[in-house]
KOLTIBA-841889 format. One line per field, with one value per residue: residue number from 1; chain; x, y, z of N, C-alpha, C in turn. Coordinates in steps of 0.1 Angstrom, whole numbers, plus 5000, padded with zeros to 4 digits. Atoms other than C-alpha are relative to their C-alpha. Layout:
REM KOLTIBA-841889
num = (NUM;...) .
chaine = (A;...) .
n_x = (X;...) .
n_y = (Y;...) .
n_z = (Z;...) .
ca_x = (X;...) .
ca_y = (Y;...) .
ca_z = (Z;...) .
c_x = (X;...) .
c_y = (Y;...) .
c_z = (Z;...) .
//
This chain:
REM KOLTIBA-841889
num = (1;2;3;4;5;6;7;8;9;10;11;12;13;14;15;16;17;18;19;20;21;22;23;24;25;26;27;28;29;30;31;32;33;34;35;36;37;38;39;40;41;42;43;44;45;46;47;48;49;50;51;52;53;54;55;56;57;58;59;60;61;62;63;64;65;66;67;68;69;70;71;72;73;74;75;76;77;78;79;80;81;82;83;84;85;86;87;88;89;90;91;92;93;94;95;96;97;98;99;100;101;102;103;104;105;106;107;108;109;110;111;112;113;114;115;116;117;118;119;120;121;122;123;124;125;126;127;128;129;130;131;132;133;134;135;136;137;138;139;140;141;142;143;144;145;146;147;148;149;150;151;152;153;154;155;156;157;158;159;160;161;162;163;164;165;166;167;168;169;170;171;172;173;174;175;176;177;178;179;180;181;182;183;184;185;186;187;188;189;190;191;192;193;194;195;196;197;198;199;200;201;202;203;204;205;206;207;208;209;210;211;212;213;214;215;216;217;218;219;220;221;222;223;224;225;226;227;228;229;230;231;232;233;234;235;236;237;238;239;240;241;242;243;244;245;246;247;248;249;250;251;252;253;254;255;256;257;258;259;260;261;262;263;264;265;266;267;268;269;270;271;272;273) .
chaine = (A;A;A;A;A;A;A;A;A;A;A;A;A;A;A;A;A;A;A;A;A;A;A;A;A;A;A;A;A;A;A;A;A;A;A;A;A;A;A;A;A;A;A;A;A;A;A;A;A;A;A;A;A;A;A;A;A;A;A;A;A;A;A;A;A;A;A;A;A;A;A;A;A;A;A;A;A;A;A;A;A;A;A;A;A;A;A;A;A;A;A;A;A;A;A;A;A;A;A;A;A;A;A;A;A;A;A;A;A;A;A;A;A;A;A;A;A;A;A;A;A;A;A;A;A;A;A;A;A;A;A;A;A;A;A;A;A;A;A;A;A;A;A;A;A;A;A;A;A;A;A;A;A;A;A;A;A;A;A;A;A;A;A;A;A;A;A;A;A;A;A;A;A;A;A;A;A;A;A;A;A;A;A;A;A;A;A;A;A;A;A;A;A;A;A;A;A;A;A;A;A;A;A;A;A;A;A;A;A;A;A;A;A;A;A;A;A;A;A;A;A;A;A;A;A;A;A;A;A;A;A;A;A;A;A;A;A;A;A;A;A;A;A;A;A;A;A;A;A;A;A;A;A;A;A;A;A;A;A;A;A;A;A;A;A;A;A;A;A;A;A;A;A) .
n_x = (4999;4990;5005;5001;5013;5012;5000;5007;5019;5009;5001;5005;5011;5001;5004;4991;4989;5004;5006;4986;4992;5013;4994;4991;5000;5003;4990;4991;4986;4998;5005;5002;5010;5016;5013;5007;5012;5011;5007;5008;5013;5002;4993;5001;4980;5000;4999;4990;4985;4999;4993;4982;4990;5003;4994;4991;4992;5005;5000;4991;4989;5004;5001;4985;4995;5008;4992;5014;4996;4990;5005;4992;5002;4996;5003;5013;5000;5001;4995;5002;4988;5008;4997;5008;4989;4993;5002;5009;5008;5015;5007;4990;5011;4996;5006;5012;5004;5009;5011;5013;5002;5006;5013;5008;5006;5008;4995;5006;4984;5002;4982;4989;5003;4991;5009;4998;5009;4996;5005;4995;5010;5006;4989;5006;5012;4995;4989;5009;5008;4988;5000;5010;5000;4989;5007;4986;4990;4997;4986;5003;4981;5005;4988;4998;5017;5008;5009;5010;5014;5011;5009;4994;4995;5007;4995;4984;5006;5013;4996;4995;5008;5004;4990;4994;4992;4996;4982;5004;4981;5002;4994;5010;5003;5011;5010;5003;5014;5011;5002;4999;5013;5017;5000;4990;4995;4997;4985;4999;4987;4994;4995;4988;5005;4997;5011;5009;4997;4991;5001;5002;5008;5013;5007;4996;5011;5006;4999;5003;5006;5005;5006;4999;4983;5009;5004;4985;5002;4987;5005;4993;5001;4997;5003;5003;4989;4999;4995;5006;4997;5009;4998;5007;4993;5003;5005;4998;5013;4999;4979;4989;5001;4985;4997;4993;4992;4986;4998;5000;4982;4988;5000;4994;4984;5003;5004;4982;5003;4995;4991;5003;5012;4997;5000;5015;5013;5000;5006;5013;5005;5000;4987;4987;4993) .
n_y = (4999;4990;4991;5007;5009;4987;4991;5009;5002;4992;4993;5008;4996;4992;5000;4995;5008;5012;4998;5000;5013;5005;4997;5001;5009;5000;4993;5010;4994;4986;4990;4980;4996;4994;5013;5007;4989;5001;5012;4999;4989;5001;4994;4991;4997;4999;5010;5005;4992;5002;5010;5002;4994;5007;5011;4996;4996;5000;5014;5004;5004;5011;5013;5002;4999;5012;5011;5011;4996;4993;4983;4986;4983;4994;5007;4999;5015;5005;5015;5005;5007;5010;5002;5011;5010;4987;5008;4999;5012;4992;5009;5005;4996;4981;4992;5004;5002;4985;5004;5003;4988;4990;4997;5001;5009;5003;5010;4990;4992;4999;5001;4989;5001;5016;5008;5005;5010;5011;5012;5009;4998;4991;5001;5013;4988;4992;5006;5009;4985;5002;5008;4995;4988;5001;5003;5004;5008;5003;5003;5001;5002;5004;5002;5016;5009;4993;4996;5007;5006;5008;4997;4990;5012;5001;4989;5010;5012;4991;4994;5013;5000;4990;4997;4992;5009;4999;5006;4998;5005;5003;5007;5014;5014;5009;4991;5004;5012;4998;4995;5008;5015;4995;4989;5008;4993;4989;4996;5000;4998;4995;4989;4995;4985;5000;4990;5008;5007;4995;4999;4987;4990;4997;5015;5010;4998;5009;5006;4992;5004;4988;5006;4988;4987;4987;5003;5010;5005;5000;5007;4998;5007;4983;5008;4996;5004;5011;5007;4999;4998;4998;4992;4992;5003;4991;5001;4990;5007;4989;4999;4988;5002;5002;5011;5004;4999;5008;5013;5006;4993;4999;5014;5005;5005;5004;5017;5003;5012;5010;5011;5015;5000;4993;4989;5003;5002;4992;4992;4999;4989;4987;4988;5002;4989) .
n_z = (5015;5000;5007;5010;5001;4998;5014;5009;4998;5005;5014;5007;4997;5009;5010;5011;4999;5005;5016;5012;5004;5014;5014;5005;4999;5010;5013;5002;5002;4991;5001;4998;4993;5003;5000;4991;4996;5006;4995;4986;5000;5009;5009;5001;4995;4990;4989;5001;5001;4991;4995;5000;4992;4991;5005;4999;4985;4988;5002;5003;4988;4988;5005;5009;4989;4992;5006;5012;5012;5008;5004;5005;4997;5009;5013;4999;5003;4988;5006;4988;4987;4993;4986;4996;4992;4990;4989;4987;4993;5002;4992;4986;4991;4997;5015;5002;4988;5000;5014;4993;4991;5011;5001;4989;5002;5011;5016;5010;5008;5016;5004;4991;4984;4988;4994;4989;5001;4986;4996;5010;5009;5006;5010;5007;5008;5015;5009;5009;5015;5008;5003;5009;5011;5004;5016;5009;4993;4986;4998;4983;4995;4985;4993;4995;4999;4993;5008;5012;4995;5008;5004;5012;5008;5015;5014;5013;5017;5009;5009;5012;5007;5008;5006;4990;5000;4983;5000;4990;4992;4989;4993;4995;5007;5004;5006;5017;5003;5002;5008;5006;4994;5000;5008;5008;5011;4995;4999;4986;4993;4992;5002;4985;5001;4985;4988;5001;4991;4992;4986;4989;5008;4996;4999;5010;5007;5001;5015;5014;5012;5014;5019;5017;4999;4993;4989;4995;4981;4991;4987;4993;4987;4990;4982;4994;4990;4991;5009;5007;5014;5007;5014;5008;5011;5007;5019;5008;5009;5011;5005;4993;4986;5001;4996;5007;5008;4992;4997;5011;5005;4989;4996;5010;4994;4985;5000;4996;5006;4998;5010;4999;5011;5015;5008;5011;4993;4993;5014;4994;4986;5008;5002;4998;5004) .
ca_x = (7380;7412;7412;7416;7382;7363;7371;7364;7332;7322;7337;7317;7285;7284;7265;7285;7314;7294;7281;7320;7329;7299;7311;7346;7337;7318;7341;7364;7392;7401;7375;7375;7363;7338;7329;7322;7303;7281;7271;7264;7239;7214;7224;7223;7261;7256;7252;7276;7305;7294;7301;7335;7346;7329;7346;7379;7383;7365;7355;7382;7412;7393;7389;7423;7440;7420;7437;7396;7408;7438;7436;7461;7450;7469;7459;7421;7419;7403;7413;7397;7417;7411;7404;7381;7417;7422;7431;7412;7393;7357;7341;7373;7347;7354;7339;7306;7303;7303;7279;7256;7261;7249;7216;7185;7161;7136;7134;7120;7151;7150;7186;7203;7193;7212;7182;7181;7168;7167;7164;7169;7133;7128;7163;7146;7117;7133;7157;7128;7111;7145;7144;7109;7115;7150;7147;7183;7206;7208;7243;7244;7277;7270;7297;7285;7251;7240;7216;7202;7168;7143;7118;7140;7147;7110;7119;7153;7136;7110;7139;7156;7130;7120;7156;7173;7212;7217;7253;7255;7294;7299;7334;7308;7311;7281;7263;7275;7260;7233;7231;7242;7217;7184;7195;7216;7214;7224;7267;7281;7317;7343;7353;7385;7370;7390;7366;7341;7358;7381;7375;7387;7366;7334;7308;7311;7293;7265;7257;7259;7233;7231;7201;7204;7237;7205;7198;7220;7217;7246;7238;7261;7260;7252;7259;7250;7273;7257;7269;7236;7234;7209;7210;7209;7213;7216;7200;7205;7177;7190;7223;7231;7224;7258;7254;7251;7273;7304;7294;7289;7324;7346;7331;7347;7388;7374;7362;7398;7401;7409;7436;7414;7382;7385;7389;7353;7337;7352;7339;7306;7309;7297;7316;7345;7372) .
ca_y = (9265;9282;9314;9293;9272;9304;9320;9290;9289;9323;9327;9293;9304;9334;9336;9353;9332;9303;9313;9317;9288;9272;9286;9281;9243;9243;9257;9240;9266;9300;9327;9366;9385;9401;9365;9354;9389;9381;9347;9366;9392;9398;9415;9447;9470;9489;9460;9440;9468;9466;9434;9433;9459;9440;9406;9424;9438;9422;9382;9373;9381;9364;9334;9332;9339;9310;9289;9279;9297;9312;9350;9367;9403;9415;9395;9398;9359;9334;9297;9273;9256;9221;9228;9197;9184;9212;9202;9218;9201;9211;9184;9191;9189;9229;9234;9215;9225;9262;9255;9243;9271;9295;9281;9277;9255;9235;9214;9247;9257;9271;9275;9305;9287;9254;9238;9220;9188;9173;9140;9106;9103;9135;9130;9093;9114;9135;9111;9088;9120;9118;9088;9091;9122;9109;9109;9096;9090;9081;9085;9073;9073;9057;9059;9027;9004;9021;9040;9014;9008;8980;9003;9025;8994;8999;9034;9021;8995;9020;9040;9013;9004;9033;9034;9053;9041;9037;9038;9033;9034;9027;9011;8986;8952;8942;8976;8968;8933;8947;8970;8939;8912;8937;8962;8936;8960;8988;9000;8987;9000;9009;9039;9056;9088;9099;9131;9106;9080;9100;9088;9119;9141;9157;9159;9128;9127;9103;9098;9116;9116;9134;9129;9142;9162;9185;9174;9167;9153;9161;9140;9147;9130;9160;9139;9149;9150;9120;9103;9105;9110;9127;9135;9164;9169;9196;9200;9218;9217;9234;9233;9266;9257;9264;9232;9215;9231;9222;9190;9185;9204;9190;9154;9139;9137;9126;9089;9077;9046;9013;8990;8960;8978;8981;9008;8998;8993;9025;9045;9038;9061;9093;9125;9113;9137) .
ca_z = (3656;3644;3620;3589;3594;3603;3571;3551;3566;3561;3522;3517;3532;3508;3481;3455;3465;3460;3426;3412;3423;3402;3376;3375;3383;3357;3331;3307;3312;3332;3332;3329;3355;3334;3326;3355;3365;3336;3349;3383;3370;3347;3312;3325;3322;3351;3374;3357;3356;3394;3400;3383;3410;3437;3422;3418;3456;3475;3461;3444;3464;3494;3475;3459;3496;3510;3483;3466;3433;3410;3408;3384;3393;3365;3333;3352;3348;3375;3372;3398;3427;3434;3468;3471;3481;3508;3541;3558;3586;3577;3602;3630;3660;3670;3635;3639;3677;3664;3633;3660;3682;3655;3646;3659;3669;3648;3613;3594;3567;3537;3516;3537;3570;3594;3610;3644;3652;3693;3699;3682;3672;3656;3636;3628;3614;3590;3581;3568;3549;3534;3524;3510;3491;3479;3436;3426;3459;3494;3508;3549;3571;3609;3634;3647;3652;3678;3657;3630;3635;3617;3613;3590;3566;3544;3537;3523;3501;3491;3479;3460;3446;3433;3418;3444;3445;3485;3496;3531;3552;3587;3605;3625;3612;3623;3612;3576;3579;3589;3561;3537;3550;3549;3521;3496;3468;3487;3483;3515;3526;3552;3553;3572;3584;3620;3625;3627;3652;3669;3707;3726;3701;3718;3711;3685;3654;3652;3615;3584;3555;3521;3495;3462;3472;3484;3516;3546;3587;3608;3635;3669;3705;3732;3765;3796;3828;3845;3810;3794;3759;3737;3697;3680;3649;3621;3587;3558;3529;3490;3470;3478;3515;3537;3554;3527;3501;3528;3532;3493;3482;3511;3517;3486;3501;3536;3517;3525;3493;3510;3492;3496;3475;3437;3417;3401;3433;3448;3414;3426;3456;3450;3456;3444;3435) .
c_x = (5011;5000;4995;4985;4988;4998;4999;4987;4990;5004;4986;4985;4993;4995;5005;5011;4996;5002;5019;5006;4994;5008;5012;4998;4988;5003;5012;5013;4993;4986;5005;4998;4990;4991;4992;4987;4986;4988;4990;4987;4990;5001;4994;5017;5000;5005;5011;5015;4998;5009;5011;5005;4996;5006;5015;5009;4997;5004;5009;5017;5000;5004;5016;5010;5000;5003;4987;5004;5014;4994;5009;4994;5005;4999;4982;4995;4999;5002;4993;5014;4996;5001;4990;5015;5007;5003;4995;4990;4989;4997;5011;4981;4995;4993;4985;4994;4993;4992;4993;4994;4989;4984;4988;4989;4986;5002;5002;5011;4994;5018;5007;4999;5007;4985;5001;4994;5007;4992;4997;4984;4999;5013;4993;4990;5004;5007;4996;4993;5011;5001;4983;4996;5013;4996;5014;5011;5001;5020;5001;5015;4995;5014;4997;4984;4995;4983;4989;4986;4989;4993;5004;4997;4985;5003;5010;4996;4990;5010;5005;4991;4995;5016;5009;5011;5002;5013;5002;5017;5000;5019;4993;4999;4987;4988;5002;4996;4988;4994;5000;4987;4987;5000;5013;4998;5004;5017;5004;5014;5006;5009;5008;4999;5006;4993;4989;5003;5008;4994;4999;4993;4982;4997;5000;4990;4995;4997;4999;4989;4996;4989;4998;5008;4986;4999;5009;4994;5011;4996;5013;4991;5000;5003;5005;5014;4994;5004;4986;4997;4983;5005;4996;5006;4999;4997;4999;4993;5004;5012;5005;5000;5014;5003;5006;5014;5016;4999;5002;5013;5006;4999;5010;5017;4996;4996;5014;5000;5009;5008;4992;4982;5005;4997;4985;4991;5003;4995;4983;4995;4994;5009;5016;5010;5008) .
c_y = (5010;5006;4994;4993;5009;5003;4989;4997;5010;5002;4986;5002;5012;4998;4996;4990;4987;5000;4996;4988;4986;5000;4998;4985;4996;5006;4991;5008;5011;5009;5008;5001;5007;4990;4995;5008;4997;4988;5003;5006;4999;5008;5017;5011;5008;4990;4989;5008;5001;4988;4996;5010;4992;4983;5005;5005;4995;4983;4990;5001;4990;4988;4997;5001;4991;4987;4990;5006;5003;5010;5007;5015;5004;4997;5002;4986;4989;4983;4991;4988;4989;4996;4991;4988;5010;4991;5006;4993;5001;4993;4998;5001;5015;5000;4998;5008;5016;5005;5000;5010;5016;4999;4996;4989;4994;4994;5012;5005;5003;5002;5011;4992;4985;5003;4991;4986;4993;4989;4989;4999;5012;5002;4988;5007;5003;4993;4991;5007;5000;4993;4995;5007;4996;4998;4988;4993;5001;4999;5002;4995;4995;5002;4984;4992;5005;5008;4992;4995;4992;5007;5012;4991;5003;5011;5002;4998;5011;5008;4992;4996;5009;5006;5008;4993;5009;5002;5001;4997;5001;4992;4987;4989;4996;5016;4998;4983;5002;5002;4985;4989;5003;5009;4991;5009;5015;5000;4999;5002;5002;5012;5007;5017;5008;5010;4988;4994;5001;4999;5011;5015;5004;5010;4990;4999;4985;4993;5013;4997;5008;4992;5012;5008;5013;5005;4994;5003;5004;4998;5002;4993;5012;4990;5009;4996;4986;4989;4999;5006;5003;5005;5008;5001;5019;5001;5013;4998;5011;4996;5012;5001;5001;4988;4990;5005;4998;4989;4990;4998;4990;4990;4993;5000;4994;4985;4995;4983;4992;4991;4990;5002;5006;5012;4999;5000;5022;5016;5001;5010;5014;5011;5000;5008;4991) .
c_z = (4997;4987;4984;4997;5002;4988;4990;5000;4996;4980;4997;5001;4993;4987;4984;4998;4993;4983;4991;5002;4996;4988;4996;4998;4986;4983;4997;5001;5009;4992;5007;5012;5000;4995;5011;5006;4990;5003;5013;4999;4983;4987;5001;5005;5009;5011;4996;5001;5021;5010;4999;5015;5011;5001;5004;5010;5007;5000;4997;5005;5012;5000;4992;5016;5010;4991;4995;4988;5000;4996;4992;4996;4985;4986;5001;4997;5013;4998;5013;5005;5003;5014;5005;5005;5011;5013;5010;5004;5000;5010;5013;5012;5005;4986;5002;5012;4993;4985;5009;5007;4993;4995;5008;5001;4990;4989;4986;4991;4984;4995;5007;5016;5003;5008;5012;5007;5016;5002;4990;4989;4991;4989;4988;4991;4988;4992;4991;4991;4993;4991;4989;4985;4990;4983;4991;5011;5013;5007;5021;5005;5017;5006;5007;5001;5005;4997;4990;5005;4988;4993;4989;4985;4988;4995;4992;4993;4995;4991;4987;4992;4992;4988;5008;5000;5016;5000;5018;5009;5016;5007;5006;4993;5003;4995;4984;4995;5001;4989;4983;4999;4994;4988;4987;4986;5000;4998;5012;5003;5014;5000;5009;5001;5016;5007;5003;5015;5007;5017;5008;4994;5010;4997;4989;4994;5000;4985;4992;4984;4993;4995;4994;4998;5007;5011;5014;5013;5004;5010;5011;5011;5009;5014;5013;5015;5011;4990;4990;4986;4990;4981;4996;4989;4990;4988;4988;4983;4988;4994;5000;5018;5007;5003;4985;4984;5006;5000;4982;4993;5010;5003;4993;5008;5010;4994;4999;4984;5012;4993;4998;4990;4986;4997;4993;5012;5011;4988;5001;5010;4995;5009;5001;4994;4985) .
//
């Protein structure tokens, strides 16, 4: 992982960082930086004359250097950057490998924590509590069939049914029949993702799945030197979570549009820039 993907990982995994760039993304124009201090704290001028200096030297350069915001220092004015078209490789493999490396094992997360999950069943597991708990959106990415299992297919329909809009992407022709055949009111595309399907990439991700923008799998292939292959995966449970707030911010340019789907059917996707 080279310096640039470090330091995007740690401003994004930051709290504070987070918070401002909430707020600018939620702003119809440039903010102060005693606006935005105010947003961070509660209406006390102490802690907010704090946070301007702490904004001013520390957060805001960072983030303006790393090309997620516009800092003019000298006017005191923060403008957001739409670095949801950055190019940086958030999912190069060297990024995920040392995500993994970092946390520990187990499902147990709360929003500061990456979570750890070995082995296909106990990914299957969660990924059906997923699917259970889901209120509004299921969003699933497969690198290939390999993975789709039958016994997934009622907690699908249970979401759909309950109004849940699926969206489910994959390369696999016959994994998006599948998905088409058993799940016909589910969003079924192709998607051109090369961290994804990059061959000489190891180890290769296995699947990706957000719900509710809350919730997120990062499925990987760990294989073994006699070629044996086990999944692990990693989970990240919150919207200030780091996992997921990288995967939320940064997915969106990585859905590549295809010439051959509409503009109405590719409006349907969700995190679209």
């Amino acid at each position: 992982m080279d310096s640039q993907d470090e330091e995007l990982i740690r401003l994004l995994t930051d709290t504070t960082n987070r918070a401002v760039l909430t707020a600018l993304t939620d702003a119809s124009h440039g903010l102060s930086v005693s606006e935005i201090a105010e947003q961070l704290v509660s209406e006390d001028d102490e802690s907010i004359e704090q946070t301007v200096i702490s904004l001013h030297h520390n957060h805001l350069p960072r983030l303006d250097e790393a090309g997620l915001i516009n800092y003019d220092h000298d006017e005191s004015i923060v403008t957001s950057q739409n670095y949801l078209t950055s190019d940086a490789e958030w999912m190069d493999i060297d990024v995920l490998d040392d995500l993994l490396s970092q946390v520990g094992t187990g499902r147990r997360t709360d929003e500061s924590t990456v979570g750890r999950l070995e082995g296909s069943e106990e990914v299957y597991d969660y990924c059906r509590g997923l699917a259970d708990t889901a209120e509004d959106e299921l969003f699933l990415i497969y690198a290939s069939d390999e993975l789709l299992d039958e016994e997934c297919l009622p907690y699908a329909k249970r979401a759909i049914e309950r109004g849940v809009e699926l969206h489910a992407g994959t390369k696999s022709r016959e994994a998006r029949e599948f998905f088409r055949e058993r799940l016909p009111a589910a969003t079924i595309w192709d998607p051109q993702m090369d961290w994804m399907y990059e061959q000489s990439s190891y180890p290769k991700v296995s699947r990706l799945i957000v719900a509710d923008r809350a919730k997120v799998v990062v499925g990987l292939w760990d294989e073994a030197a006699d070629g044996t292959r086990t999944e692990i995966a990693m989970v990240g449970e919150g919207t200030t979570n780091p996992l997921v707030v990288l995967t939320r911010e940064l997915l969106g340019p990585r859905l590549d549009h295809l010439d051959y789907q509409s503009d109405e059917f590719l409006g349907n996707l969700p995190f679209e820039s």
